[in-house]
Residue frames relative to the residue before (quaternion, step in Angstrom):
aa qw qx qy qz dx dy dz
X 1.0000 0.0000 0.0000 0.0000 0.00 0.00 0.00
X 0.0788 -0.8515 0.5054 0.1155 3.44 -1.11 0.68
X 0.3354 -0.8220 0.4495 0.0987 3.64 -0.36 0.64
X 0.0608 -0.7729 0.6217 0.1112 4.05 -0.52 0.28
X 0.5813 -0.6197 0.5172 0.1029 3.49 -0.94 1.03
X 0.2035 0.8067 -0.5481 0.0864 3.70 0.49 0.89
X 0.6351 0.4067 -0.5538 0.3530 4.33 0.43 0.70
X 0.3773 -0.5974 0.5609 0.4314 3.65 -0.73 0.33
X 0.7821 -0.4139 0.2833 0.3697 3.45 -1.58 0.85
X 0.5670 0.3588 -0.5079 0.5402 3.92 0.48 -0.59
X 0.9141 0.0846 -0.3759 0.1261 2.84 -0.78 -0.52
X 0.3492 0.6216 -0.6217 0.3243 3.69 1.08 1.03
X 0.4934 0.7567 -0.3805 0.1979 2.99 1.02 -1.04
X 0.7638 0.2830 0.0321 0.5792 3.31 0.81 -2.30
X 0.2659 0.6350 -0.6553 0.3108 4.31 1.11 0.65
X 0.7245 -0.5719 0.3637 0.1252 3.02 -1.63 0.98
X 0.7733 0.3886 0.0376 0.4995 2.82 1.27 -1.26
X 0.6080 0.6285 -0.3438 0.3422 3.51 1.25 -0.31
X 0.5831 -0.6495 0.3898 0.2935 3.09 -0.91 1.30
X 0.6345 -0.6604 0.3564 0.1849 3.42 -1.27 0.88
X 0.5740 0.5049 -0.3958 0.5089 3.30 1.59 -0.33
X 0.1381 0.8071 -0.5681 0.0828 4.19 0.22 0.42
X 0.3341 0.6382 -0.6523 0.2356 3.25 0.23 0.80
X 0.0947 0.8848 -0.4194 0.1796 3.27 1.18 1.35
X 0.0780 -0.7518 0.6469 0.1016 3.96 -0.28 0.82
X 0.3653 0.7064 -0.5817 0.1708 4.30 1.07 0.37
X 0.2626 -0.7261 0.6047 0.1954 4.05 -0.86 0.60
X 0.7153 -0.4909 0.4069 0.2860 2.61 -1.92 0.88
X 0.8234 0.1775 -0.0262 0.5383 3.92 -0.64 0.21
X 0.4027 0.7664 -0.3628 0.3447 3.54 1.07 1.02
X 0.0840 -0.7685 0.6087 0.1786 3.73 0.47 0.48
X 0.0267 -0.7499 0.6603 -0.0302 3.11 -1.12 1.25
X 0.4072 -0.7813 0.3020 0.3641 3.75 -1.08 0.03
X 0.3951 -0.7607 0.4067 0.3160 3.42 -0.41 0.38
X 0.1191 -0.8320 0.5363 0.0768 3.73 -0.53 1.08
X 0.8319 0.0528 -0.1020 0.5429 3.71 0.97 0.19
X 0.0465 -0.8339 0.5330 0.1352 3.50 -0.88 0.51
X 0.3029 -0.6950 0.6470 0.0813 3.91 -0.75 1.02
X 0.0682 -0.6853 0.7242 -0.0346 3.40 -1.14 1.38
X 0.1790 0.7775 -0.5848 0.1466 3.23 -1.00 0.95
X 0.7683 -0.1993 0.0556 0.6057 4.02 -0.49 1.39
X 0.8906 -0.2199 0.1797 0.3552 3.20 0.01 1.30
X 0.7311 0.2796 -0.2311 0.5779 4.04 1.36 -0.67
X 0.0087 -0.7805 0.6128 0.1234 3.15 -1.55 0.43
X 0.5257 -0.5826 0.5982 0.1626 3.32 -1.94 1.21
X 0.1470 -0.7029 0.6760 0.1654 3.45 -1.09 0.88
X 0.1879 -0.7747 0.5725 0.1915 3.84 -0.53 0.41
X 0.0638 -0.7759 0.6273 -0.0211 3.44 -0.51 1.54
X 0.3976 -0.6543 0.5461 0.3401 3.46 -1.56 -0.42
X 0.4119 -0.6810 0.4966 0.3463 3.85 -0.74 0.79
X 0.8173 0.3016 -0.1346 0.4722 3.71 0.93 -0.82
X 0.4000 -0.7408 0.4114 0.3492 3.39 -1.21 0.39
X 0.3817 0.7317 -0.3402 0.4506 3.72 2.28 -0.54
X 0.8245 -0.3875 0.3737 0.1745 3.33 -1.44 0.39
X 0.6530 0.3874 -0.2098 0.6161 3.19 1.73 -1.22
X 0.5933 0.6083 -0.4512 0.2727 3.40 0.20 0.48
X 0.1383 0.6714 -0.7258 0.0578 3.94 -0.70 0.99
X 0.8087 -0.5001 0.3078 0.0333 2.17 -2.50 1.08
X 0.4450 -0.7171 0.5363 -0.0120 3.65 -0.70 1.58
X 0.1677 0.8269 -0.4922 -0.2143 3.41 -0.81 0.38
X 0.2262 -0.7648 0.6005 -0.0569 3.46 -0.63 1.36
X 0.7767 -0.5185 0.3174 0.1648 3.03 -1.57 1.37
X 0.3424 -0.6148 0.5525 0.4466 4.00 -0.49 0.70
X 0.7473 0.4846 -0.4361 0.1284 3.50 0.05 -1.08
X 0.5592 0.6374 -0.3480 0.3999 3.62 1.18 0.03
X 0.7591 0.4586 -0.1898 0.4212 3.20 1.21 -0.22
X 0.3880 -0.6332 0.6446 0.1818 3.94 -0.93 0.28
X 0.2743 -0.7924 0.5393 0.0770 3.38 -0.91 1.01
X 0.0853 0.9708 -0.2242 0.0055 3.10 -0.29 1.25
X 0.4155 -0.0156 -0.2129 0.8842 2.97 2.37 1.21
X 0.2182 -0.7155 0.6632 -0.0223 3.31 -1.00 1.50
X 0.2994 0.6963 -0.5991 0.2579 3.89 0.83 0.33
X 0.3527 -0.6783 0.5218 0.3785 3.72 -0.91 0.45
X 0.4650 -0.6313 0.4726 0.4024 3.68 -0.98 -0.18
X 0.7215 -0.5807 0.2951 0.2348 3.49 -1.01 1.28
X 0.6388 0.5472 -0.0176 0.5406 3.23 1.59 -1.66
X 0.4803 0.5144 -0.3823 0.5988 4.07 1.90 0.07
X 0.0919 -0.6993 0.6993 -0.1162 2.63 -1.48 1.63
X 0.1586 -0.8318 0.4946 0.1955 3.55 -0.28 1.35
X 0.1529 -0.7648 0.6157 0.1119 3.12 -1.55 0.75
X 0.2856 -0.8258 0.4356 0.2161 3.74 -1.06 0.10
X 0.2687 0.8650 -0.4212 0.0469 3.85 -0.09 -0.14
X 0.6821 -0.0893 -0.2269 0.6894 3.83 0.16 2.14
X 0.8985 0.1144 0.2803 0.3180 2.00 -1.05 -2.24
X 0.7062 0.5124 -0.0796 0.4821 3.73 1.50 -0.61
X 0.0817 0.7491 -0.6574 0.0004 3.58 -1.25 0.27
X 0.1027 -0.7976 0.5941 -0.0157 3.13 -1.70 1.20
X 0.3580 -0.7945 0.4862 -0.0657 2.68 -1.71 0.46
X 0.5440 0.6410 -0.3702 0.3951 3.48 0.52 1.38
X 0.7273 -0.3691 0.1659 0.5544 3.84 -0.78 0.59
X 0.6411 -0.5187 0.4336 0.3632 3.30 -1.76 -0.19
X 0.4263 0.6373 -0.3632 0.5293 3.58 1.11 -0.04
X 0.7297 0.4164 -0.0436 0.5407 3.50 0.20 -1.08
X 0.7151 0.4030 -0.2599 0.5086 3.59 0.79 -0.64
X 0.6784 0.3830 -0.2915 0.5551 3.55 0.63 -1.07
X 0.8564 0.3036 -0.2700 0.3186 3.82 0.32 -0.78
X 0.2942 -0.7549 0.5077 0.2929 4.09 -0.04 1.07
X 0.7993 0.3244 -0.2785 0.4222 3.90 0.56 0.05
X 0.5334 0.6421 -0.4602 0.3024 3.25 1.51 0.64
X 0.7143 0.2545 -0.4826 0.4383 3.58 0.80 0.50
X 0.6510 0.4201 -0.5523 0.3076 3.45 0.36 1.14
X 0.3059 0.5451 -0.4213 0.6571 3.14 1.50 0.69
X 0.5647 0.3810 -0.4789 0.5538 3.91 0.19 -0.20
X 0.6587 0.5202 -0.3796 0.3891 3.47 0.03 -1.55
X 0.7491 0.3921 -0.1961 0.4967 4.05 0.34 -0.92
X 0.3974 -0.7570 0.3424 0.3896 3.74 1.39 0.10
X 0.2345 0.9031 -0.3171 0.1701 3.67 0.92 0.27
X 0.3347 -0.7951 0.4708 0.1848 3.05 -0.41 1.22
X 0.6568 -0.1661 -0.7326 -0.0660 1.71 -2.32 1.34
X 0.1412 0.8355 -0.4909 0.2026 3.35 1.72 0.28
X 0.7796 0.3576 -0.0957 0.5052 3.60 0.53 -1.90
X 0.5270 0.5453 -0.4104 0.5064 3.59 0.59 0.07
X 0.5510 0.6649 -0.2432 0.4418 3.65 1.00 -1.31
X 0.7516 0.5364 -0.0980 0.3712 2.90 0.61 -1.66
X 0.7354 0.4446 -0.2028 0.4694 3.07 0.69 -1.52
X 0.7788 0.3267 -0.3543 0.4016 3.70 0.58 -0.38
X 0.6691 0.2136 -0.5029 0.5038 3.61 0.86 0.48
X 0.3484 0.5974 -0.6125 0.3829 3.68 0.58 0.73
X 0.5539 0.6086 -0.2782 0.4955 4.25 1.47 -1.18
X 0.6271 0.4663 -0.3107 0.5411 3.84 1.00 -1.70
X 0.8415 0.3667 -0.2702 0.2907 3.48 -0.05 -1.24
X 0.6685 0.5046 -0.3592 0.4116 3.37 1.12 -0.55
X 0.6875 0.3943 -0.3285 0.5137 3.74 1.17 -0.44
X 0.5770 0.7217 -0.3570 0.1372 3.59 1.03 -0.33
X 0.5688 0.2750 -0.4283 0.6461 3.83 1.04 0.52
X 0.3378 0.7963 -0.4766 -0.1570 3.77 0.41 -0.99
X 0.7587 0.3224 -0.1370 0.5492 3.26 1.55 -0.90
X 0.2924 0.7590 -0.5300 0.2398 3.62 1.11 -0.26
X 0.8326 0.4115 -0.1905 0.3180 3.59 0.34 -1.37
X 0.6879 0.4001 -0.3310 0.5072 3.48 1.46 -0.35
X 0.4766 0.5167 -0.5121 0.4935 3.76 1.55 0.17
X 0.5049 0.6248 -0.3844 0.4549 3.70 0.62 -0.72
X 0.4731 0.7151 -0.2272 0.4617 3.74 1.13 -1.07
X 0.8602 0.2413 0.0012 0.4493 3.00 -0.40 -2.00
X 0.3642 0.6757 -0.4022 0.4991 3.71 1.36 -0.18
X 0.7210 0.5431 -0.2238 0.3677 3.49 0.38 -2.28
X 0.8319 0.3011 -0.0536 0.4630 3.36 0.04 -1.80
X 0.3950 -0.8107 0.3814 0.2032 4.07 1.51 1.04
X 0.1494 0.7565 -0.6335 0.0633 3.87 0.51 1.04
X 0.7074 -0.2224 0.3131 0.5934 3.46 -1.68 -0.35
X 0.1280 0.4609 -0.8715 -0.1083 3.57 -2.45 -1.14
X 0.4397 -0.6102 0.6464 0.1285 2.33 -1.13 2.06
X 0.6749 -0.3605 0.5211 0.3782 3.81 -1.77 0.31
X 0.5998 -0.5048 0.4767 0.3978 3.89 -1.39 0.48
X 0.6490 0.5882 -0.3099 0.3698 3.55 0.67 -0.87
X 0.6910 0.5314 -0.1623 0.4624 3.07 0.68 -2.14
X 0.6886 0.4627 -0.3264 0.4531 3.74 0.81 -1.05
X 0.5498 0.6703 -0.3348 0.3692 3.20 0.86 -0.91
X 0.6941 0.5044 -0.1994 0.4733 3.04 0.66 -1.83
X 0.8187 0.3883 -0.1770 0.3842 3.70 0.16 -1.04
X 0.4243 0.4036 -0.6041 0.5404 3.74 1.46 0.39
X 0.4891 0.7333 -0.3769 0.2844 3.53 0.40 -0.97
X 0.8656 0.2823 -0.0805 0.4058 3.19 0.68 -1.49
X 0.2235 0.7227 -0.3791 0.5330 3.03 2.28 -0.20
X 0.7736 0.4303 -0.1973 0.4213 3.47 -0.11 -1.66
X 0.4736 0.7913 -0.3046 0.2383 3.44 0.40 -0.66
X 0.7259 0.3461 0.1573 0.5731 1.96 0.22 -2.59
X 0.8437 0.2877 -0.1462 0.4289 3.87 0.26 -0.53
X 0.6692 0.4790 -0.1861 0.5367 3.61 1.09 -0.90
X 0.4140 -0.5967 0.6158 0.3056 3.93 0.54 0.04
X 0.9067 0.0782 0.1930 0.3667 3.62 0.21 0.66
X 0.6085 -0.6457 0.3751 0.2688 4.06 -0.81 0.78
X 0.7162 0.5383 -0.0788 0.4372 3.42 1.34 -0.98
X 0.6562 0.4916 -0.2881 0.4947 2.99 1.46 -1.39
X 0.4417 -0.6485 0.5535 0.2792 3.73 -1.68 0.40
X 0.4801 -0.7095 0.4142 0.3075 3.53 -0.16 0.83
X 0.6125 0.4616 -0.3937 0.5067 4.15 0.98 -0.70
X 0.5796 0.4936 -0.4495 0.4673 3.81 0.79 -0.34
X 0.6935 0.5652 -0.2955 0.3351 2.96 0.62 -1.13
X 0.6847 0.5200 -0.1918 0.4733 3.07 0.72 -1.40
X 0.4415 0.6628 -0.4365 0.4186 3.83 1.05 -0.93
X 0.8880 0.3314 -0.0442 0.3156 3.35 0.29 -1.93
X 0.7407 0.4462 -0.2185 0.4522 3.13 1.43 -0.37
X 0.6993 0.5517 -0.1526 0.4282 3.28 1.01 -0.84
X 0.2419 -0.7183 0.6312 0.1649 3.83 -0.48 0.88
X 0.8205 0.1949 -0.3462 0.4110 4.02 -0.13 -0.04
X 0.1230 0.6024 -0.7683 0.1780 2.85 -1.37 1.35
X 0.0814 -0.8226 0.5627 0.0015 2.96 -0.93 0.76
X 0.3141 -0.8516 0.3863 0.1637 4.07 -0.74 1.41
X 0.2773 0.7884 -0.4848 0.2577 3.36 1.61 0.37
X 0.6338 -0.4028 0.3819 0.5388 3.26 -1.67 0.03
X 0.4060 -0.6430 0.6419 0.0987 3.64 -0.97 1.01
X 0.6334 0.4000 -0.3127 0.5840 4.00 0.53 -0.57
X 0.6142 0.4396 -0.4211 0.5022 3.80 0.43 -0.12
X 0.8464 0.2185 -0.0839 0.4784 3.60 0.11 -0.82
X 0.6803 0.5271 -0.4947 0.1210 2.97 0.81 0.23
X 0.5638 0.6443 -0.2639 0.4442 3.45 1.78 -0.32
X 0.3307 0.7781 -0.2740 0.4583 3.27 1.84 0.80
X 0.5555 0.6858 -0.2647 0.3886 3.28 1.61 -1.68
X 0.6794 -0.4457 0.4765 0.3355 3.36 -1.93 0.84
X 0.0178 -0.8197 0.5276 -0.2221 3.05 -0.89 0.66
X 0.2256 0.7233 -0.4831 0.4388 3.47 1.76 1.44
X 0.7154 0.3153 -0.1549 0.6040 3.91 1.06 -0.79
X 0.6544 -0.4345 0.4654 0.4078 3.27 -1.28 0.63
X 0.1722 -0.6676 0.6909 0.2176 4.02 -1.22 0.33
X 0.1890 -0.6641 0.7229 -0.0253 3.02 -1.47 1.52
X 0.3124 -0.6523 0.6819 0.1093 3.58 -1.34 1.54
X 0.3630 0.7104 -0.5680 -0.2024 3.38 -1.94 -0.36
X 0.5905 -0.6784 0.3529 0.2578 3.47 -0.64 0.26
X 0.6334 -0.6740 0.3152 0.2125 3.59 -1.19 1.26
X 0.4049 0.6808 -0.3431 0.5048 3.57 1.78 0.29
X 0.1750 -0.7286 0.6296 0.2052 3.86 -0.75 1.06
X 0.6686 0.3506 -0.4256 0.4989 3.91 0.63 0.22
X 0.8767 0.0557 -0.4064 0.2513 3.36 0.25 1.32
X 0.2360 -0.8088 0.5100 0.1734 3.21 -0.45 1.22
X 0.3761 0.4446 -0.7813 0.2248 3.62 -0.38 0.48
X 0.3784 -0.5149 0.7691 -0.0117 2.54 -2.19 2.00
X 0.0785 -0.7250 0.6793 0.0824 3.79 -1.22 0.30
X 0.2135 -0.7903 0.5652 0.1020 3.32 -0.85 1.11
X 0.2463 -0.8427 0.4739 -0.0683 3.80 -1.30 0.96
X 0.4365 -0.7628 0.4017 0.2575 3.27 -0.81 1.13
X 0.8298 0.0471 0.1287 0.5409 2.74 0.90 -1.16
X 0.4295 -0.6632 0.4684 0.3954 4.18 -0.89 1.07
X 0.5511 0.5275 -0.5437 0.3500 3.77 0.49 0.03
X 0.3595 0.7066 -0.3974 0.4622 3.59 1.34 -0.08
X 0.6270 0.6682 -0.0546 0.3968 2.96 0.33 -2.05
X 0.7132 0.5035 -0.2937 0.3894 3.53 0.60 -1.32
X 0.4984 0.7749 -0.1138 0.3719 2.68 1.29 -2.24
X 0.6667 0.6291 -0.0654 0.3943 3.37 0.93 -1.60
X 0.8038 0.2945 -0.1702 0.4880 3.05 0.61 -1.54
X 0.3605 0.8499 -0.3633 0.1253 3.46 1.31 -1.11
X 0.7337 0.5659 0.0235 0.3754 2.79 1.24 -2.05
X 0.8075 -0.0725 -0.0632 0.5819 3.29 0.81 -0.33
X 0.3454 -0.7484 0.5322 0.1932 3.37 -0.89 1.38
X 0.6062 0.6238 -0.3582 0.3391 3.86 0.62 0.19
X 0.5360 0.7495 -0.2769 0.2725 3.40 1.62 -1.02
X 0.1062 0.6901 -0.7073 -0.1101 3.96 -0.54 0.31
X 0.2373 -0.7394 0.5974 -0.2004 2.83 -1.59 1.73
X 0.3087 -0.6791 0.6223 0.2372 3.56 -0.89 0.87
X 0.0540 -0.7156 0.6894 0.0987 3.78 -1.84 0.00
X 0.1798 0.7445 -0.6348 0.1020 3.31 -0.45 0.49
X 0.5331 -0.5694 0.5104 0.3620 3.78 -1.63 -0.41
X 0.7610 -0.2441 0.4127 0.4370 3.63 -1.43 -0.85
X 0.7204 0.5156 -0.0462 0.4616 2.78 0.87 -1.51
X 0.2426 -0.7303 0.5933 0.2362 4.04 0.97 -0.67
X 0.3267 0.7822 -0.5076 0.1539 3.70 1.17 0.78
X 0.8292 0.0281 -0.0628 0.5547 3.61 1.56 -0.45
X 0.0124 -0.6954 0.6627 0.2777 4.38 -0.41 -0.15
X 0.1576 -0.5316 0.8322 0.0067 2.66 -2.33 0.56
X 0.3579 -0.5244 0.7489 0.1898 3.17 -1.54 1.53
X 0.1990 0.5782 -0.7692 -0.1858 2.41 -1.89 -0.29
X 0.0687 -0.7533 0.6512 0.0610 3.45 -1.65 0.98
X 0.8697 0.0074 -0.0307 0.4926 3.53 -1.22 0.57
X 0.7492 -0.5944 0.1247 0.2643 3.24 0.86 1.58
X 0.6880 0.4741 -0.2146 0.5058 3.46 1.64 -0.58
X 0.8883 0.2306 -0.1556 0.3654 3.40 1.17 -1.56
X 0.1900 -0.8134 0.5431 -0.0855 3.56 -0.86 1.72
X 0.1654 -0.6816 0.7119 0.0359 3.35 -0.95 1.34
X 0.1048 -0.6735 0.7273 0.0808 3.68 -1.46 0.58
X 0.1005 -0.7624 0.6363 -0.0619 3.12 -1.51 0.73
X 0.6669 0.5062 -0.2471 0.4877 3.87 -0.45 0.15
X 0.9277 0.0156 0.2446 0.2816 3.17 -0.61 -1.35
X 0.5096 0.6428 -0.2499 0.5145 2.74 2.14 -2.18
X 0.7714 0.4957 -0.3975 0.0352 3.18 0.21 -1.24
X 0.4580 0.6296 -0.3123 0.5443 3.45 1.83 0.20
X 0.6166 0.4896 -0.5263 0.3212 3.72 0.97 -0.18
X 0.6862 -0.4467 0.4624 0.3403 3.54 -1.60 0.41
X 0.7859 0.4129 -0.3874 0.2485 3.39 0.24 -0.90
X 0.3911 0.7331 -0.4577 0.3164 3.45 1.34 0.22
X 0.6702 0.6063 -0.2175 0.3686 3.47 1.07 -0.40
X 0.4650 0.6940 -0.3461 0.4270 3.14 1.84 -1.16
């Protein structure tokens, strides 16, 4: 589930219902996830994180402050029931009544717990909406094999190797990247070779092939969370791209102009 922040800080500040610890740093228009939900007489507590770091555990803050903006539950929610109340939150957290105040004190393995289904939940639609996309506007899909084969060679050639994730890679190796609007420039790209898309997920290889990067755009438009690969036919260059703005180039790109913009 994701949530957007729709009161400006005053008035979270003085909400009826907000928990007294507010040493809250959530923003206004912030889509945050939502890692547990507390039902009680009729109100419910979404438990978010203020941070994206390691130190961060889960807060619980009033639904009414928030805008729902993918209401899917998380896979990893186990409901539970007890009078007058129902929850919502992993099996860790369900089975143990002192395991989210332990979090609160950073306790181990409490915070460890946390932090790795805090990773599942936070990547767990990420791409759902920009496959939904490439579905809409009816491009190629490469065969399971064929796709297969060509992340492979993707990696290869770009990833140091079969194992290695090519955005790490690319993090560490690559000097252009570039935090501009990404949806502006990105329907700019070369665009002599067919444009092949795929996604940052080793359990699925559908590859998706493209006429044209204004496609692409179209693509990303839709969901601001997606990290996406770009390359050609040819494997002459990749571009990440995450959350629609940040783009690394490698190959070829690294000669394109818009790196400069």
């Amino acid at each position: 589930m994701k949530v957007r922040l729709k009161s400006d800080k005053a008035r979270l500040s003085r909400h009826r219902r907000l928990r007294s610890n507010d040493g809250s740093t959530l923003e206004t228009n912030q889509i945050y996830t939502v890692y547990g939900v507390f039902i009680e007489d009729g109100y419910s507590d979404f438990y978010l994180s203020e941070y994206d770091g390691y130190e961060g555990s889960p807060t619980p803050y009033p639904k009414e402050i928030f805008e729902i903006v993918d209401e899917r539950p998380s896979q990893y929610w186990i409901r539970t029931e007890c009078k007058s109340s129902q929850s919502y939150f992993f099996r860790e957290w369900t089975e143990d009544e002192m395991f989210h105040s332990n979090l609160v004190e950073r306790w181990e393995p409490e915070l460890g717990i946390f932090q790795r289904y805090k990773s599942w939940m936070d990547d767990e639609f990420r791409n759902e909406t920009a496959r939904e996309n490439l579905n809409l506007i009816g491009v190629r899909t490469l065969t399971y094999k064929d796709g297969d084969d060509f992340i492979k060679n993707v990696k290869n050639i770009f990833g140091e190797g079969l194992h290695s994730d090519p955005w790490d890679y690319l993090h560490e190796s690559v000097d252009k990247w570039t935090e501009s609007d990404g949806l502006s420039i990105v329907a700019s790209f070369p665009t002599s070779e067919p444009i092949v898309l795929f996604f940052n997920e080793d359990t699925d290889c559908r590859v998706y092939e493209l006429s044209s990067c204004r496609d692409v755009r179209e693509v990303l438009a839709g969901d601001p969370f997606a990290m996406i690969y770009i390359t050609n036919s040819k494997k002459e260059y990749l571009l990440s791209i995450e959350g629609n703005s940040h783009i690394i180039g490698s190959g070829t790109a690294l000669a394109w102009d818009f790196w400069d913009l």
